[in-house]
C-alpha distance (Angstrom), angle and dihedral (degrees) to the residues before:
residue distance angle dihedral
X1 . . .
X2 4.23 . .
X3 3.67 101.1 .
X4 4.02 95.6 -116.1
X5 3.95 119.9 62.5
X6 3.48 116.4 -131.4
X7 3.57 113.9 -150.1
X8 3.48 126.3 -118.3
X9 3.59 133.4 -176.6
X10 3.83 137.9 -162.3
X11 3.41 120.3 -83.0
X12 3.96 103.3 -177.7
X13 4.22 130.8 10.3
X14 3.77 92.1 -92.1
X15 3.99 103.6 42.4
X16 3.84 99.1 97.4
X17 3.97 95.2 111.6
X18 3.44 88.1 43.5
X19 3.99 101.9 59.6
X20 4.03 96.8 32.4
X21 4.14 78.0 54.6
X22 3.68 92.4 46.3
X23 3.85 92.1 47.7
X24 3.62 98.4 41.0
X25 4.53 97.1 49.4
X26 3.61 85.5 38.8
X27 3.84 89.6 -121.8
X28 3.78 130.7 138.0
X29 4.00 119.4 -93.2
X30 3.72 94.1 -120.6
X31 3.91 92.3 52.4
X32 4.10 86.8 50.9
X33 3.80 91.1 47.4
X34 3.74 90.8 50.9
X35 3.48 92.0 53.7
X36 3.63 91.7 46.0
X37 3.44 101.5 47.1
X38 4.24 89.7 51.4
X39 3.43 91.2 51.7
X40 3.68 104.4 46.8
X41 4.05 92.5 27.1
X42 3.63 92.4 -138.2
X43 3.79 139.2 84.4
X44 3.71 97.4 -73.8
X45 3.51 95.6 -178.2
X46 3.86 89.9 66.5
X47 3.82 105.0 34.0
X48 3.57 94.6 38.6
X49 3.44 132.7 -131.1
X50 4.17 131.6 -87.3
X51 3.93 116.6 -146.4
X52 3.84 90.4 -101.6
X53 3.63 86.1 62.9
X54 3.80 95.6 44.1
X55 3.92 82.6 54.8
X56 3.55 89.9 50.0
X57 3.65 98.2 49.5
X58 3.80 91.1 44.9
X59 3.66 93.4 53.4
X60 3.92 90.9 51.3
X61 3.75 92.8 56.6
X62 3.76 88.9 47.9
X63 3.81 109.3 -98.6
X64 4.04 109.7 98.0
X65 4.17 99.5 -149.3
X66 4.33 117.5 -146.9
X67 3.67 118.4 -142.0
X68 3.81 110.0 -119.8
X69 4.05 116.4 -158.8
X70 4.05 93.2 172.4
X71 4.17 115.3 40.0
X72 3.48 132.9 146.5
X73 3.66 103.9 -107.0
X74 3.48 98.6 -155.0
X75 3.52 95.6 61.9
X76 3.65 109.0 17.4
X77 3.93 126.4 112.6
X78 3.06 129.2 -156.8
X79 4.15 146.2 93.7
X80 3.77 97.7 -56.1
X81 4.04 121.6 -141.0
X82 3.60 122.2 -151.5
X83 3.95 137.2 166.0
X84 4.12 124.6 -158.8
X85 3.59 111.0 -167.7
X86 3.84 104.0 -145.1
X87 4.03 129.6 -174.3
X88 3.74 106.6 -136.6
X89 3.46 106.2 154.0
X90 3.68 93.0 -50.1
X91 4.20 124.6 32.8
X92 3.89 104.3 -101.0
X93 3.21 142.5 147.2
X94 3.90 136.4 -114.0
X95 3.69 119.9 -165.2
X96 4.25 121.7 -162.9
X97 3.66 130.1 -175.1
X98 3.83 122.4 -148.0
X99 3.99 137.5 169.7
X100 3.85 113.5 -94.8
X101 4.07 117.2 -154.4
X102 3.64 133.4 168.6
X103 4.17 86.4 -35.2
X104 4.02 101.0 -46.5
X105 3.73 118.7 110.7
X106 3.81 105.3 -138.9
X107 3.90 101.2 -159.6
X108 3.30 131.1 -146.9
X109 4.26 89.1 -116.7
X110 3.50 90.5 64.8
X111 3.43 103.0 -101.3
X112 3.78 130.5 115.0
X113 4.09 126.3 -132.6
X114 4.03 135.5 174.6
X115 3.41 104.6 -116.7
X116 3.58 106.6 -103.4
X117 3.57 103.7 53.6
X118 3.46 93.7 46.3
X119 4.00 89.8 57.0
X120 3.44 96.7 41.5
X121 3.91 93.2 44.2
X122 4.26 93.9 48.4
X123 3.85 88.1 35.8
X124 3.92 90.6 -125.3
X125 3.69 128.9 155.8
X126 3.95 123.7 -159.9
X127 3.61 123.0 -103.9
X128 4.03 102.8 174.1
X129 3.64 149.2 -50.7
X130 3.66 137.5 -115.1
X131 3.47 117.5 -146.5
X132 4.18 135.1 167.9
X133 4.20 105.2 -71.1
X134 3.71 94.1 -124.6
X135 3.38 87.5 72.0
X136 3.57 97.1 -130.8
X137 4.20 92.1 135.2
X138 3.82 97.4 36.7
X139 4.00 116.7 115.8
């Protein structure tokens, strides 16, 4: 991970995975959609992307990611994985992926949060976190 973050924000309505990817390999958002789109073979930027794909994408730009279930979040980096369940009409659920550093929740909007308040203020809960395979960002 390059020791600065350079933010990134959303270009289209599905492009979360995309930017917190971009931010957190320190790689351009056209190279990630690339990537994306020739793993999934569809326009990633619009339908999103699941964390197999984010894996996928990773690993074709040369950094094979690990899926993290237990982390400290406090000091954990890595592209972040979260799921609000929201009643709009009908109960579904909306899932968002940001860039976790050092406790701040760089968000795919541009804006950076701590932790906490962002969670509590989006009413999101944590599913996992994908972090670089040799494990050197794990906690």
């Amino acid at each position: 991970m390059p020791p600065i973050v350079q933010i990134q924000v959303q270009r289209a309505e599905g492009d979360c995975a995309i930017v917190a990817l971009s931010m957190y390999l320190g790689i351009g958002y056209e190279d990630v959609l690339a990537a994306a789109v020739k793993v999934t073979g569809r326009r990633a930027h619009h339908s999103g992307l699941f964390t197999r794909d984010m894996k996928a994408a990773a690993k074709r730009l040369g950094t094979p990611l690990s899926l993290k279930r237990v982390f400290d979040l406090d000091s954990a980096c890595g592209v972040l994985a979260l799921r609000r369940t929201t009643t709009q009409g009908e109960k579904h659920q909306e899932e968002h992926a940001v860039l976790l550093r050092a406790g701040l929740v760089f968000d795919t909007d541009g804006t950076v949060w701590e932790l906490e308040t962002f969670l509590a203020h989006y009413e999101y809960r944590v599913l996992s976190l994908l972090v670089k395979a040799d494990g050197d960002e794990e906690s």
